[in-house]
C-alpha positions in Angstrom: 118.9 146.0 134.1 117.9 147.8 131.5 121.2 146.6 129.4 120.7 142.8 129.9 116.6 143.6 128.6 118.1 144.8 125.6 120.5 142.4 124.8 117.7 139.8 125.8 115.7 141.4 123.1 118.5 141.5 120.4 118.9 137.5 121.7 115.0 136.7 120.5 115.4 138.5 117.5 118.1 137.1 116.4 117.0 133.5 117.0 113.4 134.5 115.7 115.6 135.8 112.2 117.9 132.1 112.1 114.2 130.3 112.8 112.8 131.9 109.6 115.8 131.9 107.6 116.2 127.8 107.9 117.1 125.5 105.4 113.3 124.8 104.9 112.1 128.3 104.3 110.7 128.2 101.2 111.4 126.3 97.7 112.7 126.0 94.3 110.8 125.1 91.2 111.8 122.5 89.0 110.4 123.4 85.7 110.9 119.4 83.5 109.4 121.5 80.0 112.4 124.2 80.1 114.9 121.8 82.6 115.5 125.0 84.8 115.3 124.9 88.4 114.6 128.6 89.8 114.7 130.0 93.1 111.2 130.9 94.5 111.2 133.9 92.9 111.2 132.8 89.3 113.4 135.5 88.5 116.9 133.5 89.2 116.8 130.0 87.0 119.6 127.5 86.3 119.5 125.0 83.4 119.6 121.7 84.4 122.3 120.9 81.6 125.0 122.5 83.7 125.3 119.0 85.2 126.7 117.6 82.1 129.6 117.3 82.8 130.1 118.7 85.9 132.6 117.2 88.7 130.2 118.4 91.7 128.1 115.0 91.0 129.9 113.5 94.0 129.1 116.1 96.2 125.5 116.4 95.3 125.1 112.8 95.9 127.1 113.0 99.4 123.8 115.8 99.9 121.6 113.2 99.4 123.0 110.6 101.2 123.7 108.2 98.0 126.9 106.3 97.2 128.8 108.1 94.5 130.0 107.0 91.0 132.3 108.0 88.4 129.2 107.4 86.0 128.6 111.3 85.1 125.0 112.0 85.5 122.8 113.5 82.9 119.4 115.5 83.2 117.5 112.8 83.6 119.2 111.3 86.6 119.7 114.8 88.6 115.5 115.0 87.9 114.9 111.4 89.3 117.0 112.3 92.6 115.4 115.5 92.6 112.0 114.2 92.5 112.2 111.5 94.4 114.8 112.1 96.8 116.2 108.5 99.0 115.5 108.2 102.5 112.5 110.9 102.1 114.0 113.8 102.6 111.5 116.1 101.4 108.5 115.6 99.1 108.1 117.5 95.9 104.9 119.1 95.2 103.5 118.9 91.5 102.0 122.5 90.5 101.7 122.3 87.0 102.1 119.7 84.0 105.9 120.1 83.9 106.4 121.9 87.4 107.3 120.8 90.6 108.1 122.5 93.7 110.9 121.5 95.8 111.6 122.1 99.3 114.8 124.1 100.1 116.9 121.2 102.1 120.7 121.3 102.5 120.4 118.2 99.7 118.5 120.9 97.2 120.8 123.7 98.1 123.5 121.7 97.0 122.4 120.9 94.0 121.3 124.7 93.4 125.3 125.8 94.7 126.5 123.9 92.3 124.7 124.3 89.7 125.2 128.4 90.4 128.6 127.4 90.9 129.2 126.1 86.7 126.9 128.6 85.5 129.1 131.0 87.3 132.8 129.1 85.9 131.5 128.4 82.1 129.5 131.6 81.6 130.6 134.5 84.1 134.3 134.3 84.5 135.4 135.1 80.5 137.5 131.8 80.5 139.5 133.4 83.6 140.5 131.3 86.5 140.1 133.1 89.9 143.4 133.3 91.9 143.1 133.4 95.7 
């Protein structure tokens, strides 16, 4: 008995944890005046810029549920989706003159993995190419 009331317990916590931990919890911030988009925290940002050029435009747009393009997208364009994301996904929130907060979605993630993900290959990696 007092086995299966623990590992009920562990069973509620674990599903209260993966509740709060969803893919809404929170958002980024989308700062237009310095084209960064930081995590909640302010203390992680991306530039914007990473997405020029960048071959994760197709996957971003898959996110978003948009037909893809071999047009290569420039700051302006990841902004406009960003903003005002098809099928209302999520609504961004202004907060400031040149600041908007985004909710965290699996479309937003996206674009912040990938982003992460050239800051990480141009910047981080000293020109080396991971091997497996």
């Amino acid at each position: 008995m007092k086995t299966q009331l623990l590992l009920a317990a562990g069973v509620l916590v674990l599903t209260g944890c993966a509740s709060s931990s969803g893919l809404n919890s929170g958002y980024y911030t989308l700062d237009l005046e310095r084209t960064e988009l930081c995590y909640s925290d302010q203390n992680r940002c991306l530039n914007l810029e990473l997405i020029i050029p960048s071959y994760n435009e197709m996957r971003i747009a898959q996110a978003y549920e948009i037909p893809t393009s071999p047009k290569g997208w420039d700051v302006e364009d990841l902004v406009t989706l960003m903003l005002a994301p098809p099928k209302k996904q999520y609504e961004a929130k202004q907060i400031g003159d040149y600041r908007y907060l985004i909710p965290r979605t699996y479309a937003s993630n996206t674009v912040w993995r990938y982003l992460w993900q050239e800051q990480h290959e141009l910047y981080e990696t000293n020109g080396k190419i991971p091997t497996k």
